[in-house]
N, C-alpha and C positions, 0 to 999 in steps of 0.2 A: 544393380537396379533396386529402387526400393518405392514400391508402386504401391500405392494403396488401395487397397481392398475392401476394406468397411470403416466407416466411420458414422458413430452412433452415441446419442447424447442422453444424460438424465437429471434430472432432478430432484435433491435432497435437502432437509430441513434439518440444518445443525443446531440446538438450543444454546445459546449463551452459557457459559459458566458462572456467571456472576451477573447482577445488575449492573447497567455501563447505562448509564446518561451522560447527555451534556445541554446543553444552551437550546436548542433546536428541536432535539427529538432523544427518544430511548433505543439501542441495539437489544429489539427484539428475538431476532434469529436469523442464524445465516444462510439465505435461500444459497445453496450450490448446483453451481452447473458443471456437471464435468464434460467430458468428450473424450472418447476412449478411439484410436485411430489403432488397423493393425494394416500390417503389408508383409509383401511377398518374401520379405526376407526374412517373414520371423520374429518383426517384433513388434510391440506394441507399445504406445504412447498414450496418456493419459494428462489431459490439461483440465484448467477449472477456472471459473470465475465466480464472483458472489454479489447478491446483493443483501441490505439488512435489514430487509421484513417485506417489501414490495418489487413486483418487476420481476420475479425468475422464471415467470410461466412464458412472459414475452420472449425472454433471451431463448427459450426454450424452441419457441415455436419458430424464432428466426432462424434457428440453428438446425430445427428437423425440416423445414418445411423449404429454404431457400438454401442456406447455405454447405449444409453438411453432402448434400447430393453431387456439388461441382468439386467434389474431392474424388470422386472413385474415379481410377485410372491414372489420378496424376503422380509426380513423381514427389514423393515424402523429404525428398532432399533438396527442395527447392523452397526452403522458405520462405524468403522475399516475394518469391512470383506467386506462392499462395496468397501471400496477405495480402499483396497489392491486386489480384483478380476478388479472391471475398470484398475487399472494402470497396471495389468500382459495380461490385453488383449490389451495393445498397448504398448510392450515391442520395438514393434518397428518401433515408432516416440519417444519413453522417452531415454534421457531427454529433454526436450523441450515447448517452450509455449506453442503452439498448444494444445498439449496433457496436461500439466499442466491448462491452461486457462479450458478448458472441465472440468475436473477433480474437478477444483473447484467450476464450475458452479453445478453441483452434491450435491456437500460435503455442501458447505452454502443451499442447498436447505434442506438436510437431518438433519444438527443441528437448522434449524427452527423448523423441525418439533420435534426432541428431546427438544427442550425448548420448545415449545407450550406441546407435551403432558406430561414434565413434571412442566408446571404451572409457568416457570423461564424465569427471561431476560437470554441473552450468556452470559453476564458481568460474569451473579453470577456462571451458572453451567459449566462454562470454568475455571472458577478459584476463583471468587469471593473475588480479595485481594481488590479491592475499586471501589467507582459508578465514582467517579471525577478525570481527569487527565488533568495536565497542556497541553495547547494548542498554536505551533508556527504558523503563518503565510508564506505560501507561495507567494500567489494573488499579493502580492504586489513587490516581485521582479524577475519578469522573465526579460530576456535580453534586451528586447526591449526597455525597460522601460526607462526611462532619469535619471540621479543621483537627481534631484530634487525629480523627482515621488519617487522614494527608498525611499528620506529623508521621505517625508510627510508620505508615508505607514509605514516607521518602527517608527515615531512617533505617528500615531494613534494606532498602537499594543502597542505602550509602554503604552498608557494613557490609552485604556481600560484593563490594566494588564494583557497581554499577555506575556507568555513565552520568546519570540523571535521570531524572521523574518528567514526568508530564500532568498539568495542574489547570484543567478545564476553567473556565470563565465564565462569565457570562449570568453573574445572577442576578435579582434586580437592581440593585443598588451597587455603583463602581465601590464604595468604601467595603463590600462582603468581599469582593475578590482580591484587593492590596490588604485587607487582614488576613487573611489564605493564605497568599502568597508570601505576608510580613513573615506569619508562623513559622511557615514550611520555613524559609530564608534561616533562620534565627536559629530554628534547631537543628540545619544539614552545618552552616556555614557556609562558606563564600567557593566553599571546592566544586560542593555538586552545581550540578548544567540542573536547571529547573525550566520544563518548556512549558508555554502556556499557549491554550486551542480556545478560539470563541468559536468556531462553527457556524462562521457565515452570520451571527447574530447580530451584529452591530451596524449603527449607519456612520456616515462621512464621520459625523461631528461627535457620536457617542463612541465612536473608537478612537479617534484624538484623546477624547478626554478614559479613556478605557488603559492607554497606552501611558499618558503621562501619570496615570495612579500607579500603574505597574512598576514603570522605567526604576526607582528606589532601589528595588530588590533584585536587579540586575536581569530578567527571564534572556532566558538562553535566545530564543523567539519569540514571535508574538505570530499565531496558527490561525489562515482565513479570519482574520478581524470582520470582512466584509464577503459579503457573494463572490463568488470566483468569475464573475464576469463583469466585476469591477475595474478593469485593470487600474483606469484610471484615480481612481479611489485611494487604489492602494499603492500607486507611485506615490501620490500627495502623500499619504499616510507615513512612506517609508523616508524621506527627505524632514518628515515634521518630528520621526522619535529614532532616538538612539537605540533601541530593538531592534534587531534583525526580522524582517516580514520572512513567513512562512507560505507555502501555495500549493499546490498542487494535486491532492485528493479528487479536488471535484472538477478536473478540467479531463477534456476525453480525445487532444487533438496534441501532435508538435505545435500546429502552429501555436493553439494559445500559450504553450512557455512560450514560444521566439517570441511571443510580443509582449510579456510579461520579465523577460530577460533585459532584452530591448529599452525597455523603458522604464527599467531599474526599479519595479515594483516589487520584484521577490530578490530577499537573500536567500535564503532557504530551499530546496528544491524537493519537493515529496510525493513525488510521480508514481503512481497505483499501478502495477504491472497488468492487474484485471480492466482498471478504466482506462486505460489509453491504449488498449488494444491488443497488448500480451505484449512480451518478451522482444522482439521485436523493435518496435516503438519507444519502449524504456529505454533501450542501450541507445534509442535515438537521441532521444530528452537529456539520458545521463551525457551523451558527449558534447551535447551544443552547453548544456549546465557548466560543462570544464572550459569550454573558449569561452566562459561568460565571469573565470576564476569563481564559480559556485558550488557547494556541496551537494548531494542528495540525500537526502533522508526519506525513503520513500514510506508512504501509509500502508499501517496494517499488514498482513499478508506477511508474518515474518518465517513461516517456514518455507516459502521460495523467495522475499526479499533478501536472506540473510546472504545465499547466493551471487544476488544481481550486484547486492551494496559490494560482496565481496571482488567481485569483478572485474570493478573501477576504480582509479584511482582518486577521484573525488564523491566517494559513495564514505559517507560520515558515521551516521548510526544504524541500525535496526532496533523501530519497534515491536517493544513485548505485550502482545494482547494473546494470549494463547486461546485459538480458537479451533481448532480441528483435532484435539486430542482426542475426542470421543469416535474419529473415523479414521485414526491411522494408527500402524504400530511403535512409531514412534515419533520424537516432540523432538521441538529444537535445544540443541544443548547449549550451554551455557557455564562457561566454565572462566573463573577470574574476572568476570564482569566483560567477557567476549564473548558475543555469539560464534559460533563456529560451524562453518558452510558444512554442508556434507559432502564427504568425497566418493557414494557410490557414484556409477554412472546415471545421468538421468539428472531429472531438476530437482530430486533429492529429496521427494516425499512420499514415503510408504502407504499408501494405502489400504485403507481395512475393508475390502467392496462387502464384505457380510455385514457389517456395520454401518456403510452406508444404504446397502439394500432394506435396511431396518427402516433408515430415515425416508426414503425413498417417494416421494409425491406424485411422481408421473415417468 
């Protein structure tokens, strides 16, 4: 038996490493919610979710005040039946982050404790198709940045054999983003993968025309062109340019991929293990993505992503934003241009709790 005993949540303020803009807004800091679960057998679990500067007091107070209480007594080895009793007692705030964000701060707490007590990285008992997966760079092109900075940054991912760069959108005029984009292009060559994020920025008609500037310089993707409750939008979108459409970040349900699959709006799949409700939910989204013959690349969150991507058989890249380095003892490695999973037991991120008791808000 493995009965839980306490589960008890907190709240911490990670600062950004770097300035990161894009088209929309700036990553001011990362409000974190962890959730620390222990039980009778001894061990304990520790999951997390985040948001980037608003909303962690709420995830906070859904987690102390409704949901963390319907965990004492029950059995720690029942995952499905936890997440499906949490998500039916807040039928109403779902669908939504709030509720998702909690949700998953739970579920990564509870598949820690599933691979610790059964002696496994997540890599293997999530799926176990490979420990190494190719890895893009973000860090180096958020909006702000100058076409020069782009060049040097997607020339140092190309020399330590990195996958590809990532190359934000989105400024006022479509001709500043296809010279951006021309630059970068021109100084990697035609090898590196260059993906490109508008961040929900664009309407119908100025992402058509956002897309056919781009299309020239080959982008790997084209990242939320439009609102992620567009689906329709971005069908049209995805039928009218030879880019592959990107999705996933800002949806918090299966159903929205099924209907976003469905209706041939996304090639791309980049399902948030913290927005859609933990660990769980993902390996949902990743297998209906594979009957759908689509990849995942999921956002952010690469020291438990590099895991999940590694997992699945159609899990493609992990992104590089390195964001918890100041609260754990150690970073994702990255060796020949592959991420590579961690193989202790658990979901394979060290925690620094003196470090984050430093950051600590509530």
């Amino acid at each position: 038996m493995s009965i839980i005993m306490t589960a008890t949540a907190l709240l911490a303020d990670i600062a950004v490493e770097k300035d990161r803009t894009d088209a929309v807004q700036a990553f001011v800091k990362q409000e974190t919610i962890l959730v620390e679960i222990t039980t009778t057998d001894g061990l304990q679990g520790t999951g997390y979710a985040y948001t980037i500067g608003t909303g962690g007091t709420s995830v906070l107070h859904l987690l102390r005040e409704h949901l963390l209480p319907l965990l004492a007594g029950e059995d720690a080895r029942n995952v499905e039946a936890l997440w499906q009793r949490l998500f039916a007692t807040t039928r109403a705030t779902a669908t939504g982050a709030i509720t998702s964000l909690a949700l998953a701060a739970v579920d990564t707490a509870l598949w820690d404790l599933r691979c610790k007590r059964a002696g496994e990285p997540l890599w293997r008992l999530a799926g176990g198709h490979r420990r190494e997966v190719p890895v893009y760079d973000t860090e180096g092109g958020w909006l702000h940045l100058s076409t020069d900075d782009l060049v040097k940054s997607a020339l140092q991912a190309q020399q330590a054999g990195w996958a590809g760069v990532k190359i934000k959108v989105g400024k006022p005029r479509v001709c500043e983003d296809a010279e951006r984009l021309r630059a970068v292009r021109e100084a990697v060559g035609p090898s590196l993968h260059i993906m490109t994020d508008a961040n929900q920025s664009q309407t119908i008609s100025s992402a058509h025309r956002l897309a056919a500037a781009l299309e020239p310089y080959d982008p790997y993707w084209l990242e939320e062109p439009m609102p992620a409750d567009d689906i329709s939008g971005h069908a049209r979108l995805a039928r009218a340019t030879r880019i592959p459409i990107a999705v996933g970040e800002s949806m918090y349900s299966i159903m929205q991929f099924r209907n976003y699959l469905e209706t041939g709006a996304a090639s791309i799949v980049q399902v948030d293990a913290a927005r859609i409700g933990g660990i769980t939910p993902w390996l949902k989204v990743a297998h209906m993505s594979e009957s759908h013959n689509v990849v995942v690349c999921p956002h952010f969150l690469m020291e438990l992503h590099v895991s999940l991507v590694a997992a699945v058989p159609n899990g493609k890249f992990v992104e590089y934003i390195p964001q918890l380095r100041a609260v754990t003892r150690t970073e994702l490695t990255v060796r020949d241009g592959m991420a590579v999973a961690p193989d202790e037991p658990g979901i394979g991120i060290d925690w620094d709790m003196d470090s984050i008791d430093d950051r600590r808000v509530s």
